[in-house]
N, C-alpha and C positions, 0 to 999 in steps of 0.2 A: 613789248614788241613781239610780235607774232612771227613763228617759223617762216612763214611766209614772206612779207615784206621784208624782212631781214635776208632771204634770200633774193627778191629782185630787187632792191637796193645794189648788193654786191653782184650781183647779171649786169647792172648800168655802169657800175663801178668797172668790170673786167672789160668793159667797152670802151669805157672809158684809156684804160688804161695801153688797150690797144691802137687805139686814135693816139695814143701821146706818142707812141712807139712809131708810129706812121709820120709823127710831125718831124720828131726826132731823124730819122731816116732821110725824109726832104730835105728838111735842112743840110743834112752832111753831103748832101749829096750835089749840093749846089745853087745857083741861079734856075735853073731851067724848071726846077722841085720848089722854090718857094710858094709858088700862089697852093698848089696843093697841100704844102705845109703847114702855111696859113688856115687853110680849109680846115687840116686834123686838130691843129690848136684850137679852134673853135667847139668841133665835135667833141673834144677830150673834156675842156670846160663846161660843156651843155650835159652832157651824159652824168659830170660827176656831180655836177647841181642835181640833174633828175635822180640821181643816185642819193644823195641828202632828201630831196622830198619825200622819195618814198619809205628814206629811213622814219622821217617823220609823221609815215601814214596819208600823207599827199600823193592825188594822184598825179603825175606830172601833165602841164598838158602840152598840146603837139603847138608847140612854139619853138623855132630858134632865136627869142630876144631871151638874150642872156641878164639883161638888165628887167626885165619881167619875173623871171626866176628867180632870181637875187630876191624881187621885191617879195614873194611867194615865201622864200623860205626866211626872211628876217623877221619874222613872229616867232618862229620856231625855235631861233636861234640866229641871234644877229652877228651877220656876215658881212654890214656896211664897210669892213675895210676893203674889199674886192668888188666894191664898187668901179674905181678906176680899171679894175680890171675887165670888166662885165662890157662896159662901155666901149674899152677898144677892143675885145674880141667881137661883140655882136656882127659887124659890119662884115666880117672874114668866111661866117659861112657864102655869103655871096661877092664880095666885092671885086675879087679876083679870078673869079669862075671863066667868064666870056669874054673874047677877045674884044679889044678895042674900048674895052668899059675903060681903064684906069691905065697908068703906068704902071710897069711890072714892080713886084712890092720888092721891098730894099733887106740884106739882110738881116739889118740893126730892126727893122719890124720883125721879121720872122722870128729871132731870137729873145724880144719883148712880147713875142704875143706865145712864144713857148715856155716863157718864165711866168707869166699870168697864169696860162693854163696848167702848167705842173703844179704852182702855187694852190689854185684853186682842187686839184687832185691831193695833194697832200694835207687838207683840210678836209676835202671829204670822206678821207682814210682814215684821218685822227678822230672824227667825229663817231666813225660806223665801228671803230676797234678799238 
């Protein structure tokens, strides 16, 4: 692995880690912060996958299907158990965004789609260190 990629690997990763913080924060913070916390749980998960690709020399690309990425990096290293997970985050970088799309998200999602997305960061941690 080369100085380099091993550095922006860990750039995706502190991005990562920053969105989870942000999810985290939504969440405590209430009803009125779930759809945006939904949003960070998604970002937190996408970032920390592009952060495995590049550990693996992949470049990532500008996708937010997180069940796309998953499939990118299970050559590399299979991560088919986060499948379930990829699945119901993809849908949250948008589904909650604009008003009138959806009913406001509940906080049993918020807290399952923060438990995915930490999951999938503490994976990409264990992997890169």
């Amino acid at each position: 692995m080369t100085p380099e990629r091993m550095a922006l690997a860990l750039d995706w990763l502190r991005k990562a880690d920053s969105d989870l913080a942000y999810a985290r924060l939504g969440i405590d913070a209430g009803q009125s912060y779930l759809s945006g916390a939904l949003y960070y749980c998604h970002q937190a998960a996408e970032k920390a996958l592009k952060a495995i690709l590049c550990f693996h020399g992949v470049i990532p690309p500008k996708t937010h299907d997180l069940v796309r990425l998953l499939e990118i990096i299970n050559p590399h290293g299979d991560l088919s158990s986060f499948q379930e997970a990829t699945i119901f985050l993809t849908p949250l970088s948008t589904e909650f965004r604009y008003p009138g799309d959806l009913e406001e998200p509940l906080s049993e999602d918020a807290n399952q789609a923060f438990q995915y997305a930490k999951q999938i960061h503490i994976r990409a941690r264990e992997l890169m260190c």
